[in-house]
Backbone as JSON, one array per atom type, in Angstrom:
{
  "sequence": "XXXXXXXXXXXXXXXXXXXXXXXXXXXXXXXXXXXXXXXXXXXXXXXXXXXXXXXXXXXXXXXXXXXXXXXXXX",
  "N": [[-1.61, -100.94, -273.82], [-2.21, -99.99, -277.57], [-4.54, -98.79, -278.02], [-6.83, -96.58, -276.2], [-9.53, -94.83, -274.06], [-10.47, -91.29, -275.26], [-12.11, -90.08, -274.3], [-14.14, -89.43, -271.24], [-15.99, -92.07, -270.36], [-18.04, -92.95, -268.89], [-19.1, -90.81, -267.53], [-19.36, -88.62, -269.45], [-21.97, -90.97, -270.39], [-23.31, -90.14, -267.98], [-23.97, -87.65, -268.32], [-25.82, -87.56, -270.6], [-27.92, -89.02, -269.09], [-27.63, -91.41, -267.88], [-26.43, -92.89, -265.11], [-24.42, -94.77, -263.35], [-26.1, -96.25, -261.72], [-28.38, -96.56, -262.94], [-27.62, -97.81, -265.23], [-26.86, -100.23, -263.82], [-29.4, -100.92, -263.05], [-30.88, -101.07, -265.04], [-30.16, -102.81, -266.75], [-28.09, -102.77, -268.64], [-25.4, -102.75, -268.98], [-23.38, -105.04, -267.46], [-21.54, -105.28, -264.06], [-19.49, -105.78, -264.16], [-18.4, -105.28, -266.54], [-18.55, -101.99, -266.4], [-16.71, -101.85, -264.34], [-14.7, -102.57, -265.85], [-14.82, -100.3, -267.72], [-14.25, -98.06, -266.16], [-11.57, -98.57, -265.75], [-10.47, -97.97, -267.87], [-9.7, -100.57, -269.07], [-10.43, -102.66, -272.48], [-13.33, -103.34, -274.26], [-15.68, -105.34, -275.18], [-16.87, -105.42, -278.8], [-19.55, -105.77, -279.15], [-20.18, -104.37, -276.47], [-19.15, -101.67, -277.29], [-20.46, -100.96, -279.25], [-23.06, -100.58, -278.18], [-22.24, -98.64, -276.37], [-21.84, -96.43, -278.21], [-24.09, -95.96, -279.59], [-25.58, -95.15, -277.46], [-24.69, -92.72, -276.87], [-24.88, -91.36, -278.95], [-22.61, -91.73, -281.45], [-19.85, -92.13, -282.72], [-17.13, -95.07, -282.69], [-14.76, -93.59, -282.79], [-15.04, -91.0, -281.93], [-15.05, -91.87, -278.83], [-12.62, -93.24, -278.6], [-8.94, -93.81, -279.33], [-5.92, -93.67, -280.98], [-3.13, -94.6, -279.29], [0.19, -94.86, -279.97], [2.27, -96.99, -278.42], [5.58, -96.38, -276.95], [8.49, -96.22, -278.18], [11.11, -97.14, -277.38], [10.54, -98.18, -275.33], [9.81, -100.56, -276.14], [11.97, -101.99, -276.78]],
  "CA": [[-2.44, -101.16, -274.99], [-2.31, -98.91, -277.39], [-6.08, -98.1, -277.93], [-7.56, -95.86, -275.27], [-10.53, -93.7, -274.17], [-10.3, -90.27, -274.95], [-13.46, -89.36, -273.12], [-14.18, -90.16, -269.79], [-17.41, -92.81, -271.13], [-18.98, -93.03, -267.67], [-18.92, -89.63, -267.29], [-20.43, -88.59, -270.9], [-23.19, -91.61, -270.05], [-24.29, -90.06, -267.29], [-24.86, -86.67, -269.13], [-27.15, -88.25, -271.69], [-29.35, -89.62, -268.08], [-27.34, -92.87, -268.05], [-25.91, -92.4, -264.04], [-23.93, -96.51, -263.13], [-27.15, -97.21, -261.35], [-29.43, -96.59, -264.08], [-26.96, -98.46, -265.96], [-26.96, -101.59, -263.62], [-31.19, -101.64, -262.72], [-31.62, -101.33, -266.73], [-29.37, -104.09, -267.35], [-27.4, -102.28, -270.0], [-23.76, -103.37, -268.7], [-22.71, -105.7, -265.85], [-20.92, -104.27, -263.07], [-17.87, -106.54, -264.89], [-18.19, -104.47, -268.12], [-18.63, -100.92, -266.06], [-15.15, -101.83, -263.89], [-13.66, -102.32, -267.27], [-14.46, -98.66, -268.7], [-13.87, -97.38, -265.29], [-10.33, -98.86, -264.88], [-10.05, -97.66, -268.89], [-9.62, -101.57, -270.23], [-11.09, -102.58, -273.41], [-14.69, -103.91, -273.79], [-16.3, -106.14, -276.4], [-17.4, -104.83, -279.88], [-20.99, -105.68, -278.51], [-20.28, -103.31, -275.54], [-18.82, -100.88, -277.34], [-21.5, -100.6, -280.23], [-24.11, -100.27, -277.08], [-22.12, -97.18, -275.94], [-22.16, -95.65, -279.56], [-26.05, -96.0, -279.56], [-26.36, -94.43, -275.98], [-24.08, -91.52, -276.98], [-25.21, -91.3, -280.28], [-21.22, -91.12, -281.7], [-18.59, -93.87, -283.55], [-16.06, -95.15, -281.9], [-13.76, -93.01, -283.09], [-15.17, -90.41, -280.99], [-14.22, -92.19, -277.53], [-11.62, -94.79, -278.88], [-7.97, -92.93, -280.05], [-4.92, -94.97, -280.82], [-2.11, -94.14, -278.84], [1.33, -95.92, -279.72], [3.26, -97.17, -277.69], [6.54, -95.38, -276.58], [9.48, -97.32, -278.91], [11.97, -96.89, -276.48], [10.15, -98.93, -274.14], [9.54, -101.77, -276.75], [13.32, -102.97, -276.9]],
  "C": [[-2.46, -99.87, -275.82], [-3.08, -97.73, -278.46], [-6.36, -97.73, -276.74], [-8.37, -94.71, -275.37], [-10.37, -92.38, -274.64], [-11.27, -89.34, -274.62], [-13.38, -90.25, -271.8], [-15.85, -90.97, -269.98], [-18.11, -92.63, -269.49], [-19.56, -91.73, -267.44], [-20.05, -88.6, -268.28], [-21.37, -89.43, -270.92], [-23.8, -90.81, -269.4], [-24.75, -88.36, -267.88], [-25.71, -86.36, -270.0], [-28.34, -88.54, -270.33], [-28.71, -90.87, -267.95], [-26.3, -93.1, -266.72], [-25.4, -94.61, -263.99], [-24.98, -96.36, -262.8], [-28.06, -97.21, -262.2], [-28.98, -97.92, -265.11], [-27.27, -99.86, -265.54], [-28.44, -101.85, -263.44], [-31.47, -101.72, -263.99], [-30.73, -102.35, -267.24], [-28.6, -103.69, -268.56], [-26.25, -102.74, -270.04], [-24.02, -103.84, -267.81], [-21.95, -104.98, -265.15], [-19.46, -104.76, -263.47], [-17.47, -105.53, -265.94], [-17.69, -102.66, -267.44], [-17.24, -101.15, -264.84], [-14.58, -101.65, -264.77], [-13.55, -100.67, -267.8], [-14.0, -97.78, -267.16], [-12.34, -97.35, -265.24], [-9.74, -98.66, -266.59], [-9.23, -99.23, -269.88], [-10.98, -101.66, -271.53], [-11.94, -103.69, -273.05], [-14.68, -104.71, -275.17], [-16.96, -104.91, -277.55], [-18.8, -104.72, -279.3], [-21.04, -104.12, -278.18], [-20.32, -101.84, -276.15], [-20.09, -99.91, -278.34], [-22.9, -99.94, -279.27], [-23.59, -98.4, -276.72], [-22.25, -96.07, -277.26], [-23.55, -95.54, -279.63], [-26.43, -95.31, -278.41], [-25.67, -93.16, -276.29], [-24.42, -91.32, -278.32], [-23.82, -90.58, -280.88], [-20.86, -92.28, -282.43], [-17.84, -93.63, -282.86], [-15.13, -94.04, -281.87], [-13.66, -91.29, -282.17], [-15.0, -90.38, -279.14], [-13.59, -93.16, -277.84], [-10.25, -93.25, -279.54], [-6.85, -94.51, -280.46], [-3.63, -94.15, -280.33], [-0.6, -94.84, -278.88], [1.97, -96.0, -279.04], [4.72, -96.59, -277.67], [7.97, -96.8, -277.17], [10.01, -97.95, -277.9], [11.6, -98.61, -275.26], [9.72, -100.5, -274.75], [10.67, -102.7, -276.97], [13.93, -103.12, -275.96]]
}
């Protein structure tokens, strides 16, 4: 894909106070959504707008676009 993190989001959550378990007893993400940023797939606009509001940032601050490698497209 070739949008990806260029923060580590779990990581930067929990330095705001936002540790996975805080995350899952406050119901903020599912443990479905928090595999996803763990394993660096993409989330829902929802999701993502949630993490912009907990990090107080725009996407553009953990989102990059990385293209794909030509070579490897033919």
């Amino acid at each position: 894909m070739p949008v990806r993190y260029k923060v580590d989001v779990l990581a930067a959550l929990k330095e705001k106070g936002y540790s996975s378990y805080k995350i899952r007893t406050d119901k903020i993400f599912g443990e479905a959504t928090l595999q996803k940023i763990r394993r660096g797939e993409p989330v829902s606009w929802d999701v993502l707008g949630k993490i912009c509001t907990l990090l107080s940032c725009q996407p553009g601050d953990i989102l990059e676009y990385a293209p794909e490698d030509s070579t490897a497209q033919n």
